[in-house]
C-alpha positions, 0 to 999 in steps of 0.5 A: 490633049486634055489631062485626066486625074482621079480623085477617090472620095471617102468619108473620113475619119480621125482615126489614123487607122481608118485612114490607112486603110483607105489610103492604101487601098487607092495606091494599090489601084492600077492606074496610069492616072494621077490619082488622090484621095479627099475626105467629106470631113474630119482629115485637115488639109485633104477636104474635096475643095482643096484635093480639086484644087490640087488636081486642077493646079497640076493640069487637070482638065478632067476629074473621074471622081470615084465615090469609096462609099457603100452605095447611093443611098448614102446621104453624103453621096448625094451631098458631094454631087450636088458640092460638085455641081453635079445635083441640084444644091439642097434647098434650106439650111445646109452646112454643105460647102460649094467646090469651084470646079473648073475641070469636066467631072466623070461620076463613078457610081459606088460600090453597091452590089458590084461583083467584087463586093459580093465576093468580099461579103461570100469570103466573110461568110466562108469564115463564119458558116459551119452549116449553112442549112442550119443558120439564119444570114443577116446582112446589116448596113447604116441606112438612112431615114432620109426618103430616097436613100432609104429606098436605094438602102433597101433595094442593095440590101435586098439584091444581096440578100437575093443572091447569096441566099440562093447561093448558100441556101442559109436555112434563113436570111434577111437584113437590117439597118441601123438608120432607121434601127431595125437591127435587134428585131430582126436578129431576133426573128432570124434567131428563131431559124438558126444561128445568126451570122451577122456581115456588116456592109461598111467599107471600113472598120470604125465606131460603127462596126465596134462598137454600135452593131455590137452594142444594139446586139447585146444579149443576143447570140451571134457569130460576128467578125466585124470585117468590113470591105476594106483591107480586101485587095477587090476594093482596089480592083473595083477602083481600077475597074471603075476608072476604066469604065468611066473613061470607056463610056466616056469616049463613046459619049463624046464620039456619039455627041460628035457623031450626032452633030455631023449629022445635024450639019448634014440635015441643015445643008452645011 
């Protein structure tokens, strides 16, 4: 029977902190699998290759691969597919490395506006809102300048921009990146229909949640936390729930696939 491990894969970072975060909210998943975690970068020793390679060496013959990123319109979720073998590998000069994969890999897709990151984000803005009839809601993810995933940026931004205005009925909402940088203007424009609360949509606290969305708002009145997803326990549970997932869709995948060449052996009189 082949064995089924996971590896969560997130950014990276050589803040300690950073990676704390992180690391804990994998081992709270609930999963009878094997499971670890690799970084795209900046964590010696832990890089995707090395973590397949581990995984492989323990008896691994399938990976369900959960990406810790806020959604597919970040340009290193399209780096790992293609490291994987998963997408086409970028055409021209890349500083991307080729992971030898010899386990079957089960994609999961990352956080988006899944239900758990709503709830996060409503529980950020319970913390902050007084009245919302008199605020103005500003959503701010990183973005990207890269068509493609500027357009997958702008359509989660949007979905949760929807649903929680509808939800609050913020006198306002809107939201903002900060690749390409549209942050100040629209913190200024939503200024003008209430007090701004501004929720960043990042899935750990770091550089740019401390320091540039503040920085870029300075001068501006605002209400700001800078809480991102993490250490929010949902975040473990969307782990768990997309194992769970994965391994469903993938049994009815395999069973459909066995199921069509029966019938294929029928058609030709076998």
């Amino acid at each position: 029977m082949a064995k089924t491990a996971v590896l969560v894969i997130a950014h990276g970072s050589p803040d300690p902190d950073w990676l704390a975060l992180v690391e804990s909210a994998v081992w709270q998943c609930r999963t009878d699998l094997p499971i670890r975690v690799a970084y795209l970068g900046g964590v010696e020793g832990r890089s995707i290759s090395e973590e397949v390679k581990r995984l492989e060496a323990s008896g691994a013959t399938t990976i369900v691969v959960v990406p810790l990123f806020a959604t597919a319109g970040s340009n290193h979720v399209g780096e790992i597919r293609a490291m994987l073998g998963l997408d086409p590998w970028p055409t021209g000069e890349t500083d991307l490395i080729r992971v030898p994969v010899q386990a079957r890999i089960l994609w999961c897709p990352p956080l988006e506006d899944h239900g758990n990151v709503e709830q996060i984000v409503a529980e950020r803005i319970a913390s902050l809102s007084r009245l919302p009839s008199q605020e103005a809601l500003l959503l701010v993810g990183h973005g990207s300048d890269l068509p493609g995933c500027h357009e997958r940026w702008e359509k989660l931004l949007l979905r949760l921009t929807f649903r929680l205005q509808n939800r609050y009925a913020f006198a306002a909402a809107g939201y903002a990146t900060l690749r390409p940088d549209t942050l100040y203007d629209q913190a200024c424009s939503l200024a003008q229909k209430g007090d701004v609360i501004v929720l960043p949509l990042f899935v750990s606290q770091g550089y740019f949640t401390r320091q540039v969305i503040p920085k870029r708002l300075a001068g501006l009145a605002y209400r700001y936390e800078g809480s991102a997803y993490l250490p929010h326990p949902l975040i473990a549970d969307w782990m768990s729930q997309s194992i769970r997932m994965a391994l469903v869709t993938d049994i009815f995948t395999q069973r459909s696939m066995y199921e069509h060449g029966r019938e294929k052996a029928v058609e030709v009189g076998c």
